[in-house]
C-alpha positions in Angstrom: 108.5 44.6 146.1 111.8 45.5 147.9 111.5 42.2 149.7 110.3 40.4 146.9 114.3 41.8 144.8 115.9 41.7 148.1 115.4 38.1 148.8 115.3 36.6 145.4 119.0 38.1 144.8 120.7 37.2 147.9 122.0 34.3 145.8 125.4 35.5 144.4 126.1 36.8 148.5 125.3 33.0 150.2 127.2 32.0 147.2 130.4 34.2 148.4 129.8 32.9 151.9 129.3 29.3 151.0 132.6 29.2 149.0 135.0 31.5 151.4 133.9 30.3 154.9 132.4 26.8 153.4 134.8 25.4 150.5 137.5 26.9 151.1 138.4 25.7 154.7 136.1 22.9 153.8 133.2 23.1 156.3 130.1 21.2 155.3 128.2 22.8 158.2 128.4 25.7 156.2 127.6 25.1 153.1 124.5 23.0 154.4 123.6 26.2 156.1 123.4 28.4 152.9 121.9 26.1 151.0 119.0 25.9 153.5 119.1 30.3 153.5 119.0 29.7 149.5 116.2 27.3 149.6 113.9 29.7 152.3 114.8 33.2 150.5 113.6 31.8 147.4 110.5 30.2 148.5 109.7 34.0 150.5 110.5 35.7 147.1 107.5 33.1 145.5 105.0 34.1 148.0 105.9 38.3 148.0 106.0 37.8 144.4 102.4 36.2 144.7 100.7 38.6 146.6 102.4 41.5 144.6 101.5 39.9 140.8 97.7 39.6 142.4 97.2 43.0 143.7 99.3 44.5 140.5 97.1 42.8 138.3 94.1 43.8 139.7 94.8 47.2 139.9 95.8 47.3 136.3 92.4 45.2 135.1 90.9 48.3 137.3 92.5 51.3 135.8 91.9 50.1 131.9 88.3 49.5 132.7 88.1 53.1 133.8 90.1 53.8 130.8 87.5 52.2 128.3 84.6 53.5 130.3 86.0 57.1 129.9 86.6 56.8 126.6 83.1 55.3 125.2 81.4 58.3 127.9 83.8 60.5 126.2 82.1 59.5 122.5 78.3 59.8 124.0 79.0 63.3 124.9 80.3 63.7 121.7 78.6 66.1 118.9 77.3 64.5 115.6 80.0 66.1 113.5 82.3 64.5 115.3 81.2 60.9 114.1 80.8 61.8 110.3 84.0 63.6 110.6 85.9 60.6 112.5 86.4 57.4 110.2 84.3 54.5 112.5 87.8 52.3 112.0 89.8 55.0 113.7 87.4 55.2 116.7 87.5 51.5 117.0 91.0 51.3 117.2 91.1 54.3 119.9 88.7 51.7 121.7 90.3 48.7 120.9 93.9 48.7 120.2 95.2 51.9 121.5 93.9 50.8 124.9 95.2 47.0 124.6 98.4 48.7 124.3 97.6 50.3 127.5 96.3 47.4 128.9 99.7 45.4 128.8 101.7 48.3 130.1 99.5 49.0 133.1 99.2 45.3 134.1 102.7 44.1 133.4 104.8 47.1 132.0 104.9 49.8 134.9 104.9 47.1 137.6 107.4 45.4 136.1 109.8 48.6 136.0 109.2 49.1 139.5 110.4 45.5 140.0 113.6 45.9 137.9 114.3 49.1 138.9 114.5 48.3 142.6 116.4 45.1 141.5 118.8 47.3 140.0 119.5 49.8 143.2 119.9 46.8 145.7 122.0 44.9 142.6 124.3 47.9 142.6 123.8 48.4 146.4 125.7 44.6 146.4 128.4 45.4 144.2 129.2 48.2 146.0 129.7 46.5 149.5 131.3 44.0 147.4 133.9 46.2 145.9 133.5 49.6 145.1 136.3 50.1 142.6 134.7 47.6 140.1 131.4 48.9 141.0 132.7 52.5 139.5 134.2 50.0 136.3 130.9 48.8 135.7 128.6 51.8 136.0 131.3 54.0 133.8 130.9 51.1 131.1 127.3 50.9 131.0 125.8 54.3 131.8 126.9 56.5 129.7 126.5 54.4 126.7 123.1 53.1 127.4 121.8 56.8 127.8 123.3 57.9 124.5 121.3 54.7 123.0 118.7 55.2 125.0 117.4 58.9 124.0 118.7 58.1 120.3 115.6 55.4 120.7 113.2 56.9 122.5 113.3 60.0 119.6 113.1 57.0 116.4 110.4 54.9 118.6 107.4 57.7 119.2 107.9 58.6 115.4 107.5 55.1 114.7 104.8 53.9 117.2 102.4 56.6 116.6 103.0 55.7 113.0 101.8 52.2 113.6 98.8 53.6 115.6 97.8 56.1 112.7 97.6 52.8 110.0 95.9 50.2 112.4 93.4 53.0 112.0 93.7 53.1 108.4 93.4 48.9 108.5 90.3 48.9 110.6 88.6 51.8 108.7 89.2 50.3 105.5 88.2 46.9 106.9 84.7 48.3 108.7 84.1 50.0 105.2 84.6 47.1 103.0 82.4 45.5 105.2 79.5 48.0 105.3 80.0 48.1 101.6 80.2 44.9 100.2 76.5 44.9 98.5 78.1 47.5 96.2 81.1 45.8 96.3 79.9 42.5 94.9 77.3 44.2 92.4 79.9 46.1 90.6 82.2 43.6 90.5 84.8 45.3 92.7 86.4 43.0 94.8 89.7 43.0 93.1 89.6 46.4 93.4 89.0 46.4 97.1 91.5 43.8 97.6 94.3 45.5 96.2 92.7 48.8 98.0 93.2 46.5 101.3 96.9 45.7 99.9 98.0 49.4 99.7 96.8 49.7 103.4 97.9 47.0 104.9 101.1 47.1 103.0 102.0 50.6 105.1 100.9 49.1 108.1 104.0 46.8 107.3 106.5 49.6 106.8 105.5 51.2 110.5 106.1 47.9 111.9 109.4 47.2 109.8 110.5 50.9 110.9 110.4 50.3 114.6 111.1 47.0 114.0 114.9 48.1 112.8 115.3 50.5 115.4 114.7 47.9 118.3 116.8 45.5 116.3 119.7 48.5 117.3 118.7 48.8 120.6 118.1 45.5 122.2 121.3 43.8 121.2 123.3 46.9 121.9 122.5 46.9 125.5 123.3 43.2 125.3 126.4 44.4 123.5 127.1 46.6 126.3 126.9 44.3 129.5 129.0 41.2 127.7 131.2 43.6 127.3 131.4 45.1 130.7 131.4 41.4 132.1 134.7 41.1 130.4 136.2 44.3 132.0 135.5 43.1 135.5 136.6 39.9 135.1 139.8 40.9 133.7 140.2 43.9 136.4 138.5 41.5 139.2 140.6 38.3 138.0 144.2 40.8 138.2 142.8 41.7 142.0 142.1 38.6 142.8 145.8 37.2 142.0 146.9 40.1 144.1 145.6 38.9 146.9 142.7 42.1 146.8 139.9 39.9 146.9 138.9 36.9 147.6 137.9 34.2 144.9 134.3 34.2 146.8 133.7 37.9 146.5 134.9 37.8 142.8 132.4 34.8 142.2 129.7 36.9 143.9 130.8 40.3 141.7 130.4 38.2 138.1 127.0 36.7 139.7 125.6 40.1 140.7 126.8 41.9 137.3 125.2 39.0 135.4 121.9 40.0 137.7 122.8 43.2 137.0 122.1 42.5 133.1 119.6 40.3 133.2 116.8 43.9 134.7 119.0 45.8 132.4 118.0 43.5 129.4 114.3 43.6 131.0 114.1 47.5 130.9 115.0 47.4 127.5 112.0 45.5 126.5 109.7 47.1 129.2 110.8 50.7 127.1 109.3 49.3 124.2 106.2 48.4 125.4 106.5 52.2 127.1 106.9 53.7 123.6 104.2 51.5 122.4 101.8 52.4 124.9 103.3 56.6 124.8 102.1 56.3 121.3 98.7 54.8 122.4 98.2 58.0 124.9 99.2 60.8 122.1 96.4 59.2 120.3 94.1 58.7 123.1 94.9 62.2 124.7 94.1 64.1 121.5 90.3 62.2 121.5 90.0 63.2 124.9 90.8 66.7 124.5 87.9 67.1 121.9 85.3 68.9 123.2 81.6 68.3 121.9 81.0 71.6 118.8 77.2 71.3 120.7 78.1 72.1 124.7 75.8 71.9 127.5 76.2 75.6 129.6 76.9 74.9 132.8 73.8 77.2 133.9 71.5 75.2 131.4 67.6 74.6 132.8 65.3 71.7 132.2 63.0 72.3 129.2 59.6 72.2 131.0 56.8 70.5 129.4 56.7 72.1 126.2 53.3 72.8 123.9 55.5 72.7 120.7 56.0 75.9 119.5 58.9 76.5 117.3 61.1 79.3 115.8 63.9 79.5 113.5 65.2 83.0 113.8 67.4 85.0 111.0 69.1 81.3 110.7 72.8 81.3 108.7 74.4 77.9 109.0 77.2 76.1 107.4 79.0 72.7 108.2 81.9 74.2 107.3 82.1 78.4 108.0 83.3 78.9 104.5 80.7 77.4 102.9 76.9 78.3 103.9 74.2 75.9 104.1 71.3 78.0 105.3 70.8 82.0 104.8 68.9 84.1 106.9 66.4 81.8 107.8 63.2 82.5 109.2 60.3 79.8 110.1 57.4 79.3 112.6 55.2 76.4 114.0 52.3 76.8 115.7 51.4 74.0 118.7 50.5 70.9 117.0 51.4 72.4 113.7 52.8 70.0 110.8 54.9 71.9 108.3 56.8 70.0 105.3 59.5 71.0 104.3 60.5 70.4 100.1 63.4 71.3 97.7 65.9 70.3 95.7 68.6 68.0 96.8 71.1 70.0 99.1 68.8 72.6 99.3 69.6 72.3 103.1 66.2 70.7 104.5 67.8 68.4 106.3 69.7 70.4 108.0 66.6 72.6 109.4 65.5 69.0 111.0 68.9 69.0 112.6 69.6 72.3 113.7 65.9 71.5 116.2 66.7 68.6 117.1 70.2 70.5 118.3 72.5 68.1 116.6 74.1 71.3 115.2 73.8 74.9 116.6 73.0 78.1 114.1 76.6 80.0 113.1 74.1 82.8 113.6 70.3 83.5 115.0 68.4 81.6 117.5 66.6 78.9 117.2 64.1 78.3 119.7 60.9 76.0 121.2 58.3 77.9 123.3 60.3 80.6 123.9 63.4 78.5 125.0 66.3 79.2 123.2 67.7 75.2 122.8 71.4 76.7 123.6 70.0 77.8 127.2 68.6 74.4 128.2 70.1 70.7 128.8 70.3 68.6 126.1 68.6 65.4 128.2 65.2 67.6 128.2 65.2 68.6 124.8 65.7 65.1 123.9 63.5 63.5 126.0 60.1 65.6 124.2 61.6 65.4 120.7 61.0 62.3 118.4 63.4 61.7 115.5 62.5 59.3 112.8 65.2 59.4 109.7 65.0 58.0 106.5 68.0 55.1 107.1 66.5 54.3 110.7 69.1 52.0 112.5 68.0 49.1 114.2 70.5 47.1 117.1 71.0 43.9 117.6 68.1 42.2 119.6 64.3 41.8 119.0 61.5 43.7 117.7 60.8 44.3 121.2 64.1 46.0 122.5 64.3 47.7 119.3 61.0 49.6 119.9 61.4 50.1 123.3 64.9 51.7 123.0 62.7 54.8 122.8 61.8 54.6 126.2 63.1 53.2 129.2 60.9 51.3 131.1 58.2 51.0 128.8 56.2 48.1 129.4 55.1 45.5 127.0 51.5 46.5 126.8 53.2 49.6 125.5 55.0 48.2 123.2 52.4 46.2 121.5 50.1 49.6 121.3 52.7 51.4 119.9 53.2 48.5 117.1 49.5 48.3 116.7 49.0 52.3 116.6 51.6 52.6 113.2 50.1 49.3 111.4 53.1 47.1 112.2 51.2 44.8 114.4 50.5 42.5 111.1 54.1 42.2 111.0 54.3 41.1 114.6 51.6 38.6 114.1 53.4 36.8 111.0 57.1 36.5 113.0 57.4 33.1 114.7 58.4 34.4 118.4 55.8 37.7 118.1 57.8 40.9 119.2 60.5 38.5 120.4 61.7 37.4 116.7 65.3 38.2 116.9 66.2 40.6 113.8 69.7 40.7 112.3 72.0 43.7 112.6 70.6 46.5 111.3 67.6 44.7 111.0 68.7 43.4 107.3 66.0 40.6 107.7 63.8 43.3 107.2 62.7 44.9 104.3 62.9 48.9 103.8 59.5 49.7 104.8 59.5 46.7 107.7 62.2 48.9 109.3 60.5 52.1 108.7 57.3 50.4 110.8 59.9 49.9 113.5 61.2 53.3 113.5 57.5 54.6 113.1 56.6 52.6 116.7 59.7 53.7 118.5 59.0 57.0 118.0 55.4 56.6 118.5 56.2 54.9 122.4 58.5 57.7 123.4 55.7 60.2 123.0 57.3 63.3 121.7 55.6 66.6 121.8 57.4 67.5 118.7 58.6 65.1 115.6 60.9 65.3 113.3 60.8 63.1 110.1 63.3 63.5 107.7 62.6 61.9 104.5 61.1 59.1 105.8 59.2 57.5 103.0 61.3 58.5 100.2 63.1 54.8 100.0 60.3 53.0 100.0 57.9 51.6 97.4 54.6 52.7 96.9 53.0 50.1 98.8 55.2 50.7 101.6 55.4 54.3 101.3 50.8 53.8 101.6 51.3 51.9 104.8 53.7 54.2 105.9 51.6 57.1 105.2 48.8 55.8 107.5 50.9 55.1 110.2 52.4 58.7 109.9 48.5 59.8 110.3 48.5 58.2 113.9 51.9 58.9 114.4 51.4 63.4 113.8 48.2 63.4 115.4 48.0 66.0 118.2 52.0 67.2 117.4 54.0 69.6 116.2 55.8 68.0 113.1 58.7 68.8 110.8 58.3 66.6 107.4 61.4 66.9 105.4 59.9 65.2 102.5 61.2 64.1 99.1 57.9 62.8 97.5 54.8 65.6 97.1 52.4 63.3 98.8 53.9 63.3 102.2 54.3 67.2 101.7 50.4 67.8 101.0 49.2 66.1 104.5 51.3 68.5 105.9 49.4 71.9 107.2 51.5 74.0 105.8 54.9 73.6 103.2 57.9 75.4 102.9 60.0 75.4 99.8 64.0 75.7 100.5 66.5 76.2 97.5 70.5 77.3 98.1 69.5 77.9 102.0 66.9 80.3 101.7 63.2 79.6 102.2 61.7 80.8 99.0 58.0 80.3 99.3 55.8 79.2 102.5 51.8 78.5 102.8 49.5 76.0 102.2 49.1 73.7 99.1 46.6 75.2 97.7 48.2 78.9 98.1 51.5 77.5 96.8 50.2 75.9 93.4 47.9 79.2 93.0 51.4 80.8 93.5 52.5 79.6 90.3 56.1 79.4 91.7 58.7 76.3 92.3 56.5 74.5 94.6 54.0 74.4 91.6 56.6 73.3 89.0 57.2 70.1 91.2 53.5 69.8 91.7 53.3 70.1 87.8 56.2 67.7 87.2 55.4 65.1 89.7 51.6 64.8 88.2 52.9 64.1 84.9 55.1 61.8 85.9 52.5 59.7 87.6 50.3 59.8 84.7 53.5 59.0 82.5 52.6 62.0 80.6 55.0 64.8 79.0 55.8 67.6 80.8 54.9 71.0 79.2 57.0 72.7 81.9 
């Protein structure tokens, strides 16, 4: 880099030598001499300037992939409250455009400074061989003024850059929801509404931008201000030195030349501190995700589940997704090995949230929670994982076939696993009807499927990753009843030989189960069979009683 500054402003100093010892006594040796040193120290400038732009930008390519790596790891860690507490448009723009705006300060930005910086210490190295009392002129001209400005922008900037960051995430989070949403959208009629919803947003996006937009309206031309000014000084000051036989008309030439080099990084900085506040702004945003640790930790002394049989306890449970408000009470619940227990209620009862707290997407608030004996807060996440299935009722299917979407269960599985794991929950039929078999692309979130087409696919991935214990949470309550019968055999391939959660909405997935707890306001308030529960005479009954009339489109005497 120093040679690259050093070379490529020698210019002003050949000039002062070509026009003192060449024009002035009018030797053309001279002059062809420094035109020559001209034509070389530019053409070595090109090739460090080369070699330095191909390393630089290579390095920066280097460190944002890092960047973007650490950052998507950084979500996988992540807990599950910290995605439905995150808008997915401000995690996209922590991955997208909060690191572009990295991307072009580590590749150009912080090179760059480098560059100017050092073309400003041998600039001013120059001018002071040149003449050290217009040096002192210039630098009491420019610096003081330009720090004052300076600090004044770097204060207004951050406030308006992380501004600008905070409703690019507002944009792309109202975008990615219009998006998901426009079914509704469309069938109530609400795209006006959306529109101007999308107006108001993008409308302060607009002011951010106008914001820093003024201030660097202030600050660039003020440094510009600055050094046309300061050109005048010298060449008034220079020009009255000059006359007085103080210096020579080459080594003025060669001062203006220099100070107008001088400028020209000056000018450069000014824009590269833009892109610095840009990409400060970026950072704040990016260093506050980073420092989020996952609510569901991994000791650092966790084991490996072994092999587990499937025996699971909820003990003296209290939960609550927010600590204020409590979701579960003093829960208590056992499954024996290869035990299926449904689990009914009301809606926001908190059944769901049993399903979670054993599949360890949440920990208790209070009690233990445990599988064989293991309390699931003593051992790694990967091995509970890796022996629990998870079917939920919205299953989401990627981009890609029937084939990868089923095999996402498992790495490795082979295709002769694949096709036994379609065949063993019914949705070989399927398979069979698709042009390309198990290759049939599907669309994203498999939305050229229907409900219970999906459900099949969920069904079969769980089925392939061979869980000793499954969790189902209300996995037929979407579907029609046809669906919902094919389902229901699958489900009896699916549970056979495991331990089973069923958070079920609809009665008839709750009596296949072995045994049925009923959950209202967090508590459990009756457990047993289905035959002990209608004898029972309690809630569980009621909905028995309700759910039979309503099938037979009969009154309800209850």
């Amino acid at each position: 880099v120093l040679a690259e500054v050093g070379l490529l402003h020698i210019g002003p100093l050949l000039t002062q030598i070509g026009i003192d010892h060449g024009v002035v006594p009018g030797d053309r040796g001279v002059l062809v001499a420094v035109a020559l040193a001209y034509i070389g120290a530019v053409g070595l400038s090109t090739v460090a300037s080369w070699f330095r732009t191909r390393f630089t930008g290579r390095l920066g390519e280097r460190l944002v992939y890092q960047l973007r790596v650490r950052v998507f790891s950084h979500f996988q860690r992540q807990s599950l409250d910290f995605f439905t507490g995150e808008k997915s448009g401000v995690l996209m723009t922590r991955m997208t455009s909060d690191i572009e705006a990295l991307t072009v300060l580590m590749q150009e930005g912080l090179v760059n400074f480098v560059v100017q910086g050092m073309t400003l210490v041998v600039i001013t190295a120059y001018l002071v061989v040149l003449d050290p009392t217009l040096a002192i002129v210039c630098l009491l001209a420019v610096i003081p003024v330009n720090v004052v400005l300076t600090m004044w922008f770097r204060r207004v900037s951050l406030i308006g850059y992380l501004r600008v960051r905070d409703r690019i995430a507002d944009v792309l989070a109202n975008l990615s929801e219009s998006l998901a949403g426009i079914r509704q959208i469309t069938a109530f009629n609400r795209r006006d509404h959306e529109m101007a919803r999308h107006q108001q947003v993008i409308d302060a996006h607009l002011d951010a931008n106008l914001y820093t937009g003024r201030a660097q309206a202030l600050f660039g031309p003020g440094t510009e201000s600055i050094g046309i000014v300061t050109q005048a000084i010298v060449l008034l000051v220079g020009g009255r030195m000059a006359l007085r036989g103080e210096l020579s008309l080459g080594e003025l030439t060669a001062f203006l030349l220099f100070l107008t080099s001088f400028f020209a990084p000056v000018q450069t900085l000014v824009q590269l501190y833009n892109q610095y506040q840009q990409g400060s702004a970026a950072v704040v945003k990016l260093r506050e995700l980073l420092a989020r640790e996952p609510t569901v930790p991994e000791r650092p002394d966790a084991i490996d589940l072994p092999p587990i049989r499937g025996s699971i306890r909820l003990e003296a449970v209290t939960f609550g997704y927010d600590p204020d408000h409590l979701v579960l009470r003093d829960v208590d619940l056992e499954l024996a090995p290869g035990e299926v227990l449904a689990v009914v209620g009301p809606t926001g009862a908190g059944k769901s949230t049993i399903a979670k707290l054993i599949t360890r997407f949440y920990d208790p608030t209070f009690g233990h929670v445990t599988i064989d004996g293991h309390d699931l807060r003593d051992v790694s996440i990967d091995s509970l994982r890796s022996q629990l299935g998870v079917v939920p009722q919205e299953p989401f299917l990627f981009n890609g076939t029937i084939r990868d979407n089923v095999a996402f269960a498992r790495r490795g599985a082979t295709d002769d696993e694949v096709v036994e794991a379609c065949r063993a929950v019914g949705l070989q039929g399927l398979v069979d009807r698709m042009p390309h078999g198990v290759d049939t692309p599907i669309h994203e979130r498999g939305a050229s499927l229907s409900a219970g087409e999906r459900q099949l696919v969920a069904l079969a991935r769980a089925f392939l990753a061979r869980p000793r214990v499954l969790v189902l949470d209300e996995a037929t309550s979407n579907l029609d009843l046809l669906s919902e019968s094919v389902i229901e055999r699958a489900l009896d391939s699916l549970l056979e030989g495991r331990t089973a959660i069923l958070i079920a909405h609809r009665l008839a997935t709750a009596m296949r189960a072995d045994r049925i707890a009923v959950v209202d306001e967090g508590r459990i308030v009756e457990h047993g069979t289905h035959d002990e529960l209608v004898s029972l005479g309690g809630q569980y009954a009621e909905m028995v009683d309700t759910w039979m009339r309503h099938a037979n489109h009969l009154p309800t005497t209850r």
